[in-house]
N, C-alpha and C positions, 0 to 999 in steps of 0.2 A: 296829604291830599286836600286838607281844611283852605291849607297855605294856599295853595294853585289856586283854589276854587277865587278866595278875596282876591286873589290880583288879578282874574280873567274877566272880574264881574265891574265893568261902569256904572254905576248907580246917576240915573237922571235927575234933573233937578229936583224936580218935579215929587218925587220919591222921599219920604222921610229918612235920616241915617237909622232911626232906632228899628223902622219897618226893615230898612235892608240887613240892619244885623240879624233882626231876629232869623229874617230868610237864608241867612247865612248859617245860623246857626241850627234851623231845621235841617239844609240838607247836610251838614257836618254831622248832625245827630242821625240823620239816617243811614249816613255811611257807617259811623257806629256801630247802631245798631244793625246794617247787615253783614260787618265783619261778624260782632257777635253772633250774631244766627247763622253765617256760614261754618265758625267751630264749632260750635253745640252741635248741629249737623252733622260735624264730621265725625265728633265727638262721639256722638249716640251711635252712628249707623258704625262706626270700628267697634262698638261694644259687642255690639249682637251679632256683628257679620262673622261667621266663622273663617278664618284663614285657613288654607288649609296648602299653600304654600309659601311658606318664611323665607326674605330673601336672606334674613340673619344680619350677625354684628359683622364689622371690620376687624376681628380680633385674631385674626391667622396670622403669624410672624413668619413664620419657617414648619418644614414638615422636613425633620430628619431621621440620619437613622446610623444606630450606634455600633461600636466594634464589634458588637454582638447577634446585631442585625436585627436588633428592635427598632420598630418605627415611635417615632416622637413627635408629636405636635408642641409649637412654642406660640404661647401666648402671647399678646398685649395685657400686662397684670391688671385686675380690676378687681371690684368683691365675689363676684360671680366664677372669674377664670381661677379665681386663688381658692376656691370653697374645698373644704376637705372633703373626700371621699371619691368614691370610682363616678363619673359620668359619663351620658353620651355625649357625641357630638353630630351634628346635622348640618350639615354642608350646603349650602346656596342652594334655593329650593329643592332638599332633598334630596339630591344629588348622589351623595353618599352621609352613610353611618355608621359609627364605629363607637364602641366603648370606649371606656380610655380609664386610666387608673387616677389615683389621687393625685396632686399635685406637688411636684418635688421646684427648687429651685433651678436659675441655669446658670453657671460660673461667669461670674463678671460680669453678665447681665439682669440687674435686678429689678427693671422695669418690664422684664420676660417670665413668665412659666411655663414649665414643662410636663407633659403627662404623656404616659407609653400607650399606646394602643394596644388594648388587648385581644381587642377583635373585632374583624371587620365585618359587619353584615353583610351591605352592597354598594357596590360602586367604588371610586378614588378617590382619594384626597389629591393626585398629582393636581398643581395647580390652586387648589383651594384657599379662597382669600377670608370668604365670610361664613358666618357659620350660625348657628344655636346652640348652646350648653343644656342638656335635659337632663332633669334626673330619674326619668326610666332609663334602666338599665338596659332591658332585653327587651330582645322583639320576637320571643314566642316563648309559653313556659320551660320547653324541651332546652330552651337555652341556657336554662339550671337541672336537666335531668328531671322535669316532672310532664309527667303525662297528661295531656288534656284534649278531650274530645273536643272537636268543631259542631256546633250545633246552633242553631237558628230562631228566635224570638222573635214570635209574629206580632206587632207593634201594630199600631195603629195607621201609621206610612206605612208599612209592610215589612219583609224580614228582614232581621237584624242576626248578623253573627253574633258569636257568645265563645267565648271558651270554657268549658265546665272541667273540673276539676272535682275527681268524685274523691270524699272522706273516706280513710278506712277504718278507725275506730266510732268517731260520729258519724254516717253517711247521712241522715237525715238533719244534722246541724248545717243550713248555707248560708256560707256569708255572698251577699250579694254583692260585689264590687261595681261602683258609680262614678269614672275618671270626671277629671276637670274639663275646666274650656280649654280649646285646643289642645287636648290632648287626647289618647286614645286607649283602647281597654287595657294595653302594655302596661300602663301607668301603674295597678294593681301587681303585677308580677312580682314585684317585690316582695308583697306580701306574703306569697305562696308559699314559701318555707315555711314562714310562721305554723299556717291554718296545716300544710303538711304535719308538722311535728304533735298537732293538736289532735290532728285528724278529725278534723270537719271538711266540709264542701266548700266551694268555691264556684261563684262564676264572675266571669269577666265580661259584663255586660257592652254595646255600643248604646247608642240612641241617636233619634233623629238629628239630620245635620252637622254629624260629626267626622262628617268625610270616610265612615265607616257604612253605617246605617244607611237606610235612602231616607232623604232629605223632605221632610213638610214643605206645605205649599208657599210658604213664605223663604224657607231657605236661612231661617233667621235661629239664631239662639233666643230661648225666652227665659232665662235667667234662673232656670228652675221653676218658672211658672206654668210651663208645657211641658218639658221631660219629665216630669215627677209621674205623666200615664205610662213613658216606657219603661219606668219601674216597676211601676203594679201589671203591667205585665211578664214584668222578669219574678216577681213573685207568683201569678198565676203558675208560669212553666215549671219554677220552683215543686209547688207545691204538686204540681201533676207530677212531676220526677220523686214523690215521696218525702219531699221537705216537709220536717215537723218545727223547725223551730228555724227562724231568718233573721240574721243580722244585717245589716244594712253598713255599708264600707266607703262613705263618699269622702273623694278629694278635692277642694276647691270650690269651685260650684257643684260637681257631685255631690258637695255635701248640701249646698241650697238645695239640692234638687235631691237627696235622699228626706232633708227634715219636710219639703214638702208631701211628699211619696205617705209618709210617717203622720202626718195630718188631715189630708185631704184623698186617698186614697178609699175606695170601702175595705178595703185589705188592711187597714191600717193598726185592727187590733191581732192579725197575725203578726205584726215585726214584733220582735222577741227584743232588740236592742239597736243600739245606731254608733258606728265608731267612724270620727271626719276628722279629716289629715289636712289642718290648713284652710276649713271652712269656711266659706261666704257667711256669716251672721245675720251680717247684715248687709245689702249689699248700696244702700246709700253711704254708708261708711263708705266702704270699698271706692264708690265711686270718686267720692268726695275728693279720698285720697291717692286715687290714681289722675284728679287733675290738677291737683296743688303736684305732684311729683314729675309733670308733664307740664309745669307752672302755666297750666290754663287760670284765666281769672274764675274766680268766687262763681260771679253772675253767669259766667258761660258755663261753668258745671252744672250750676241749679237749671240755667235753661233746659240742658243737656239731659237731664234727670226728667222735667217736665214733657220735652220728647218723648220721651223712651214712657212716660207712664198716664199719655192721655192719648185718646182715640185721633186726635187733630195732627198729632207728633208721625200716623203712622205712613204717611208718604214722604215722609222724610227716612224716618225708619228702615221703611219695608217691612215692617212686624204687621203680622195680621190682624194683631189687636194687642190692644199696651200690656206692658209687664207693671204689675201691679206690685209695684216697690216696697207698701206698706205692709203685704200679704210676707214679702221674703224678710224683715226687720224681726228674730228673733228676739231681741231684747227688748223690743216695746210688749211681743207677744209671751214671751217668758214662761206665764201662767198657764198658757195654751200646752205646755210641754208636756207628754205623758210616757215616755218611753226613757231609759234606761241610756247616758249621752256618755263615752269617751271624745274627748274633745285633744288631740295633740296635735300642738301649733309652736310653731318657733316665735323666742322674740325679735329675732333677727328677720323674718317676711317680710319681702320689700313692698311684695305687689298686695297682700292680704292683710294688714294690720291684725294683732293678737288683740287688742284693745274689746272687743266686740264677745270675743270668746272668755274674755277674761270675765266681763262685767255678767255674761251671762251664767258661769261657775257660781260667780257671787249673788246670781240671783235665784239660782235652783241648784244649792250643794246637795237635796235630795235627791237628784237625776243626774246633775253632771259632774265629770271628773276630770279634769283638767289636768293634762303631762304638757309641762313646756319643755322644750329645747332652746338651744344657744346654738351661735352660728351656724342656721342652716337654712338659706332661701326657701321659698314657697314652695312647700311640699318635697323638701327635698331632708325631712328629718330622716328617711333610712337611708339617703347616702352620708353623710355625717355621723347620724352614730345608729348604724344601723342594732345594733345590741340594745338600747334602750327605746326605741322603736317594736324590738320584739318583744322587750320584756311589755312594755307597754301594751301590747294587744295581746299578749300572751294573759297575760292576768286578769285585763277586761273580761277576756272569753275563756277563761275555766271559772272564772265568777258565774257567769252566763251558763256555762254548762250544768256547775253543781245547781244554782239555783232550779234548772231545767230539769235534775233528775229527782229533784226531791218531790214525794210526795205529795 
């Protein structure tokens, strides 16, 4: 565009060349600079906007079905379509969804994988080109045989479903389940064996904006720096239902928005402990690194970050008022920490770097306990090795417990 602009432009006699360069080089620089502030823009307002329909990858090859009469989906191979263990799949805004089992090779085709369908929630695959890989499993507890009552959290938008899942040996032990961005309270289900077998509570909480919950007036995700009030409401209900002791269970940003719940909350000296699956630490890490991985330039990230955390950024935005970036930086706040952290995070997370959880282990081995895993995308350590996953929460929380019965 620089090019076009110097050969459209006649410079008069009259006119010095170093005047005209420089004019030339203003508006070059402001074209610049308004690509830049068109991505930071776009940049910021994808962070907070919730989606809440994916149109998905191009990764469908074939949808077939065997002499058996099992259905097969065949991949385009990638890190994601290759990942071991059972996952769903989400078809072209939602469309349809279906489990699907681990991934097997497909004969002669080794730029392909294969996974069986194990079940189909709703809708077809006939047809299906594009999709999403999630590693919620199920989409209702009943869909592993466990019982959970439908029950309602009056928020501060207004009611929120919940699914509660009452303890039989602990009933007063809950752990409060806090899913990710773009995800939903399914996300938790996994766990529910676990806490069954422990026999504590459970709920599976929504929050505002989350295509569950009804949505704040902005319509905006605040990074954990606004949902952390639909927590302490999930702990008021908690404790009206006879909760004596609360664990706190965030994935993702669940977990930015559990450690904030855990700080800034007046309930904050009821949570008993905090267990986060793949946690936002910090979430200028996070950002930093999701636009080198989207190879945004440096400067249009920082802008991007500046956006998102000054009052001038917020009609760009749409945030009703900025996310306070410095407030979610666990590892600068470290010292701030007063509760009891399991921390399990894969080193393989493409979209969450472990970096952030790592350093903060290293800076409060009096609070936090760090379980990594290997080859297992963002939040997806119970499908890969869901065994050590449970041994992993399993332990946290009879630790939690004995400590809770003693004297």
């Amino acid at each position: 565009m620089a090019a076009k602009i110097v050969t459209t432009l006649e410079p008069r006699k009259t006119v010095p060349a170093t005047l005209l360069g420089t004019g030339i080089g203003v508006i070059a620089g402001s074209l610049v600079a308004a690509s830049v502030s068109a991505l930071a823009a776009y940049f910021a307002r994808r962070v907070v906007t919730p989606e809440l329909n994916y149109t998905g990858r191009d990764i469908i090859r074939d949808i077939v079905t065997d002499a058996d009469g099992e259905t097969w989906v065949h991949f385009a191979r990638d890190t994601e379509t290759a990942a071991a263990g059972a996952h769903s799949l989400f078809t072209h805004s939602g469309q349809c969804c279906v489990r699907l089992s681990g991934p097997e090779p497909v004969a002669g085709k080794p730029r392909l994988v294969a996974r069986k369908v194990l079940h189909t929630y709703y809708g077809t695959l006939e047809g299906a080109r594009r999709g999403n890989l999630s590693g919620s499993l199920y989409e209702h507890p009943s869909d592993i045989g466990i019982t959970a009552e439908e029950v309602d959290i009056e928020l501060e938008v207004g009611p929120a479903p919940a699914w509660l899942v009452r303890g039989q040996s602990h009933p007063d032990v809950w752990v409060i389940c806090v899913h990710g961005r773009g995800a939903r309270r399914t996300e938790s289900i996994r766990a529910l064996p676990t806490f069954e077998k422990l026999g504590v509570s459970a709920l599976l909480m929504s929050y505002r904006n989350d295509g569950l919950a009804p949505n704040a007036g902005d319509g905006r995700y605040g990074l954990g720096d606004t949902e952390w009030h639909d927590v302490e409401s999930g702990i008021s209900y908690a404790q009206a239902q006879g909760a004596k002791q609360i664990v706190l269970l965030g994935w993702s940003m669940g977990g930015a928005i559990s450690l904030q719940a855990a700080n800034r909350s007046f309930l904050a000296d009821q949570i008993d402990s905090i267990m986060l699956v793949g946690p936002v630490i910090n979430w200028v890490d996070v950002l930093s690194h999701q636009a080198r991985l989207n190879r945004i330039p440096q400067t249009v990230g920082l802008f991007a970050q500046w956006l998102l955390s000054n009052r001038a950024g917020r009609w760009i935005t749409g945030l009703a008022a900025p996310v306070n970036l410095k407030r979610l930086n666990w590892v600068e706040r470290a010292a701030e920490l007063q509760h009891q952290i399991l921390i399990i995070h894969s080193r393989d997370d493409e979209f969450v770097p472990i970096g952030p959880s790592e350093r903060l282990a290293r800076l409060r081995p009096d609070l936090v306990t760090l379980r990594t895993f290997s080859g297992a995308g963002h939040t997806r350590e119970p499908n890969v090795d869901p065994d050590g996953f449970d041994e992993a929460i399993s332990q946290f929380l009879a630790g939690r417990l004995a400590d809770h019965s003693r004297p």
